[in-house]
VMD Tcl script that draws the C-alpha trace (Angstrom):
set ca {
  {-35.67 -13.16 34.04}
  {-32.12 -12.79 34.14}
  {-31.55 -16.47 36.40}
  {-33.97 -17.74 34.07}
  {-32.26 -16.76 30.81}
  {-28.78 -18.08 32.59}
  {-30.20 -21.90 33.44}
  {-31.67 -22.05 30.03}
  {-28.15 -21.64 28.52}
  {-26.16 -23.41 31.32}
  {-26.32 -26.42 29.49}
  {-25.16 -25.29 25.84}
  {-23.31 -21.88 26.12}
  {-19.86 -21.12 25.94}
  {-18.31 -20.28 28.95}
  {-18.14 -16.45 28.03}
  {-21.94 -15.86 28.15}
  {-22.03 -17.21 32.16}
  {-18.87 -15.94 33.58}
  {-20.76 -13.37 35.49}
  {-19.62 -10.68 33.27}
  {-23.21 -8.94 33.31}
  {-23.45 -10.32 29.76}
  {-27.06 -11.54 30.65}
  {-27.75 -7.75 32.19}
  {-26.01 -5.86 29.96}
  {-26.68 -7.12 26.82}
  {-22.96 -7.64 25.73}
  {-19.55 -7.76 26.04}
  {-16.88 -7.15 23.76}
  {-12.99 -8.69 25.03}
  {-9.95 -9.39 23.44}
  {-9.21 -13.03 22.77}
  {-7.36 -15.10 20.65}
  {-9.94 -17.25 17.96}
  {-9.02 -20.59 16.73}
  {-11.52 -21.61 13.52}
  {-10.97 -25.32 12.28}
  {-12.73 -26.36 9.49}
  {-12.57 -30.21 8.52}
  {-12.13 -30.52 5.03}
  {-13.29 -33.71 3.35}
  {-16.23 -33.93 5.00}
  {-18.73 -33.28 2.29}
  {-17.32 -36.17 0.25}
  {-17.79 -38.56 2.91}
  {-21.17 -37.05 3.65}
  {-21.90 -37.71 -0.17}
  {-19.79 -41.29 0.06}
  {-22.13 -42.29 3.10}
  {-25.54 -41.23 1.77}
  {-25.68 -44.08 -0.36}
  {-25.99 -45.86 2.33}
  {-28.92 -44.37 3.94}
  {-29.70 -44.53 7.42}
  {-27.01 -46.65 8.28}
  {-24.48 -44.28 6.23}
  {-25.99 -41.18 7.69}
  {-25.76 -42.85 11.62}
  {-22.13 -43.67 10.90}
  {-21.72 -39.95 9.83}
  {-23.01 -39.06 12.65}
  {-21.12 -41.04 14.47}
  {-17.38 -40.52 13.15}
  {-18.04 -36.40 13.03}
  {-19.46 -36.88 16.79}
  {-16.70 -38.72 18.31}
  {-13.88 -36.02 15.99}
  {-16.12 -32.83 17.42}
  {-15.97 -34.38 20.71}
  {-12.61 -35.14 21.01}
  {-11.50 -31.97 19.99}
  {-14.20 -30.57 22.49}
  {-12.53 -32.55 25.11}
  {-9.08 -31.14 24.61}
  {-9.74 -27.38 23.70}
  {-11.21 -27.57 27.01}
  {-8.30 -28.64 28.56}
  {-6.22 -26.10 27.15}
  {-8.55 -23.60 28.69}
  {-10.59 -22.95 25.16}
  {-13.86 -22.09 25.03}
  {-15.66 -23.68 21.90}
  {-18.81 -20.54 20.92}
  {-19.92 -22.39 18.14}
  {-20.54 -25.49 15.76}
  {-21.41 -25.49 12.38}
  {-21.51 -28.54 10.79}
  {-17.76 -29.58 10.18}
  {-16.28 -26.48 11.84}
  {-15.78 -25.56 14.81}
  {-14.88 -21.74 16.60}
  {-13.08 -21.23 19.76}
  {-11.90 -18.45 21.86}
  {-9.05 -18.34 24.38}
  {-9.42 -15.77 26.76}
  {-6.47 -14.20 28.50}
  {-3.24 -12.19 27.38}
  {-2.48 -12.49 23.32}
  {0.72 -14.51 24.35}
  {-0.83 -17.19 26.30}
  {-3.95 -17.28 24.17}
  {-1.53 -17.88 20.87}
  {0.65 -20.56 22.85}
  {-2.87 -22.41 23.90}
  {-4.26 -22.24 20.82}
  {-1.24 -23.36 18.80}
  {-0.95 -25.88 21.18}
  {-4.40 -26.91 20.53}
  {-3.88 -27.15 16.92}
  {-1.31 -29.68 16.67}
  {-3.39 -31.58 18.92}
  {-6.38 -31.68 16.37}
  {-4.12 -32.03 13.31}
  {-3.13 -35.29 15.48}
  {-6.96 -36.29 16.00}
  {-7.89 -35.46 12.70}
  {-4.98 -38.11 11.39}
  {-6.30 -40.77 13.89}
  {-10.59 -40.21 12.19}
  {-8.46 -40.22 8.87}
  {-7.33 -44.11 10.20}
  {-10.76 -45.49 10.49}
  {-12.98 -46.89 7.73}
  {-16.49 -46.72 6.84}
  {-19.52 -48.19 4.91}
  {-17.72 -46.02 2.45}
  {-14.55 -47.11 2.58}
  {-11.36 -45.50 4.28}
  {-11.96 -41.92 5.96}
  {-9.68 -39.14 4.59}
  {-10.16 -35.89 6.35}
  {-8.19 -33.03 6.88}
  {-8.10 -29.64 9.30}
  {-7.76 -26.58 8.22}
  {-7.24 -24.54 11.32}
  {-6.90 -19.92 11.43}
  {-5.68 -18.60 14.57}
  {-6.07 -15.19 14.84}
  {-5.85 -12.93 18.10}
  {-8.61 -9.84 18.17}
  {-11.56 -8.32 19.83}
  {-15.09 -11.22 20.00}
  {-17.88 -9.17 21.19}
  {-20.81 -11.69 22.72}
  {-24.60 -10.89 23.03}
  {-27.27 -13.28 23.84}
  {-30.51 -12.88 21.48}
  {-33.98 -14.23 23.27}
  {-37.22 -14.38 23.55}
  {-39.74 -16.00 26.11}
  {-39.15 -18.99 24.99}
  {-35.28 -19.43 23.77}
  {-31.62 -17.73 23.86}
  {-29.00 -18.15 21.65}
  {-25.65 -16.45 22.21}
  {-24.20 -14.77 19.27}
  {-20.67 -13.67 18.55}
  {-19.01 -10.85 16.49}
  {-15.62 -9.24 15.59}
  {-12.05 -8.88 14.18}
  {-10.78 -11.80 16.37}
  {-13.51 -14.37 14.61}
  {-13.32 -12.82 10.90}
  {-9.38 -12.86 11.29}
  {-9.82 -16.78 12.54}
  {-11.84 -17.92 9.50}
  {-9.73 -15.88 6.94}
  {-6.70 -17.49 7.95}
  {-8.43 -20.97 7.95}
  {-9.30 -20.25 4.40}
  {-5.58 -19.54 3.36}
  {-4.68 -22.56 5.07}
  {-4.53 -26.26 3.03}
  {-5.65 -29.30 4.34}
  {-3.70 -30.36 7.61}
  {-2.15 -26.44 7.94}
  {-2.78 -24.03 10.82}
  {-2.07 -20.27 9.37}
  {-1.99 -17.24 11.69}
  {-3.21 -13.96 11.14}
}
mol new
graphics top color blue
foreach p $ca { graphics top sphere $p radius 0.5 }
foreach p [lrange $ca 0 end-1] q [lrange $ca 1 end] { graphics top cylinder $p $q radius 0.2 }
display resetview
């Protein structure tokens, strides 16, 4: 069950539930990491701006909070983050290793999406020009991971200081500010 339960998440899971850590054994691990929580404000006006358009306006939606998400995907990963979870227009990632060189990876990270963000803000849409904004917590604490499943699905599920630090500080923060906690 266990190899089973490890290829079913291979292709989705962060990289904390399949570092061999006997997460899928034990049931869960709890480490000490350093969370980064960006939140992209502005994005439920152009949701709002673009669903008069229909289809076309919810496709181009799609499309511009796609290529942002992925982008930042693309360079958290770089950095050595490890992005646990979406949610709509926000986005959670851990940085594993010592508080120091989690906070300098992270920080590093966020100037990098306060860049990207100003480069989606550049385009235009159906809608007219996109203005968004990141509002970005860093916070350094303990994440404990656990994988819920049944027969038929898994879904790995994260907990702690180090998250709820993360999103307070992102909801101190103003558009296009990175507060740490």
């Amino acid at each position: 069950r266990s190899v089973v339960l490890l290829l079913e998440l291979s292709a989705f899971a962060p990289r904390r539930c399949l570092d061999g850590s006997g997460l899928i054994t034990s049931g869960g691990v709890t480490r000490g990491t350093t969370v980064l929580f960006v939140d992209l404000a502005g994005f439920t006006v152009l949701t709002e701006s673009l669903s008069h358009y229909g289809s076309r306006g919810t496709e181009q939606l799609s499309n511009i909070v796609s290529a942002f998400f992925g982008e930042v995907t693309r360079e958290v990963l770089t950095r050595g983050g490890d992005p646990v979870a979406y949610g709509g227009d926000a986005l959670t990632i851990t940085f594993d290793g010592s508080p120091e060189d989690g906070l300098q990876r992270a920080a590093g990270a966020a100037e990098e999406i306060h860049r990207l963000t100003e480069l989606a803000t550049s385009r235009t849409s159906l809608a007219g020009t996109v203005s968004l904004t990141a509002r970005i917590g860093i916070a350094s604490g303990s994440v404990s991971t656990a994988v819920a499943s049944t027969n038929q699905r898994a879904i790995p599920v994260h907990v702690g200081t180090g998250l709820d630090d993360a999103v307070t500080a992102e909801e101190e923060a103003t558009g296009g500010q990175t507060i740490f906690s």
